[in-house]
Legacy VTK file of the C-alpha trace (Angstrom):
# vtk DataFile Version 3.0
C-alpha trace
ASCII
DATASET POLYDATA
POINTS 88 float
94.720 -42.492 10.402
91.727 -41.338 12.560
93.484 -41.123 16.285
90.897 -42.048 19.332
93.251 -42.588 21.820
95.926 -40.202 23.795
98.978 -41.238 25.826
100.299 -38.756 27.954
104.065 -39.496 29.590
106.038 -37.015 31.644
110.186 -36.282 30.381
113.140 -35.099 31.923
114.140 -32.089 29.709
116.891 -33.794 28.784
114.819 -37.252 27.350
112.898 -34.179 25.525
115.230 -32.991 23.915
116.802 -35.991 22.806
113.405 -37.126 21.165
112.954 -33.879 19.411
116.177 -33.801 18.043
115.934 -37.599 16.813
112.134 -36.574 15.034
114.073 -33.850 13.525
116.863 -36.202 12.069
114.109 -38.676 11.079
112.459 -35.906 9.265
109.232 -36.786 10.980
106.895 -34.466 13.314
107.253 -35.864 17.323
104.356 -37.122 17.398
104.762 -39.913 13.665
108.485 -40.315 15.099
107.129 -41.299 18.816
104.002 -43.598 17.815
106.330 -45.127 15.185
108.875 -46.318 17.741
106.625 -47.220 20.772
104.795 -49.467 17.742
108.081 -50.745 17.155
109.078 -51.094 20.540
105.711 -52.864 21.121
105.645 -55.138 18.184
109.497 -56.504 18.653
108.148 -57.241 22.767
105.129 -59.151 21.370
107.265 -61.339 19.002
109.531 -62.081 21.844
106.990 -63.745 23.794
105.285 -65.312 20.890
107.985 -67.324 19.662
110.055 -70.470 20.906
113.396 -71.267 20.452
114.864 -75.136 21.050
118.121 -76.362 20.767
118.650 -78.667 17.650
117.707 -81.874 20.661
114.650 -80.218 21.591
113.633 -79.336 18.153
114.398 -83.349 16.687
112.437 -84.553 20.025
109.691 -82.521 19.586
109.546 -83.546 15.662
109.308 -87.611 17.377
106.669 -86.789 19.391
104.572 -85.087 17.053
105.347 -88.126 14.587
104.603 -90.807 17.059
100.606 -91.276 16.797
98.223 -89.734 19.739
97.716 -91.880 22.942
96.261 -90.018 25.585
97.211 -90.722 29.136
94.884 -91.761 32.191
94.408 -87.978 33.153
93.141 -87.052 29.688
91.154 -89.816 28.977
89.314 -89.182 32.741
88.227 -85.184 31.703
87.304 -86.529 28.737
85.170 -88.692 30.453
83.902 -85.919 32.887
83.645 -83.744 30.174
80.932 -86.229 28.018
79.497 -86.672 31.475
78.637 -83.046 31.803
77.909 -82.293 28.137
80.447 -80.515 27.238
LINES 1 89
88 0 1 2 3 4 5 6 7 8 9 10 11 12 13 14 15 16 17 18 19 20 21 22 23 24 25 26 27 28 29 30 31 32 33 34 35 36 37 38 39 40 41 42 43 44 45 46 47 48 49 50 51 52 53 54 55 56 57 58 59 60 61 62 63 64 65 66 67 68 69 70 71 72 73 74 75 76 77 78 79 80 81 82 83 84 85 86 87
């Protein structure tokens, strides 16, 4: 891996020295064991807000809707209308 970026972040000796000491017991050098949790860190915040959860009534009335067949209401069917009317 070719780094390009820096992140600089100012510790308490104390949050130091509990880092170093974790690298050490990962058997990694502080920088791997940092970048390899903030990644982690990063990654398990992303799929948090990526993913949706329903209850098992949400989930069976969202599997009716998507089997009932398309219908669009007056608002859509208007900016669709502006929409052709403009071109786009």
């Amino acid at each position: 891996m070719t780094a390009a970026a820096r992140l600089d972040l100012r510790l308490s000796m104390k949050d130091r020295e509990r880092i170093d000491r974790a690298a050490a017991l990962a058997g990694l050098p502080l920088a791997a064991f940092v970048r390899t949790a903030v990644l982690r860190e990063a990654d398990r915040t992303v799929a948090a807000e990526s993913v949706a959860t329903l209850s098992l009534t949400e989930s069976k009335r969202f599997l009716a809707a998507l089997g009932k067949p398309f219908a669009p209401n007056a608002a859509l069917r208007r900016a669709l209308k502006r929409g052709s009317e403009l071109g786009i």
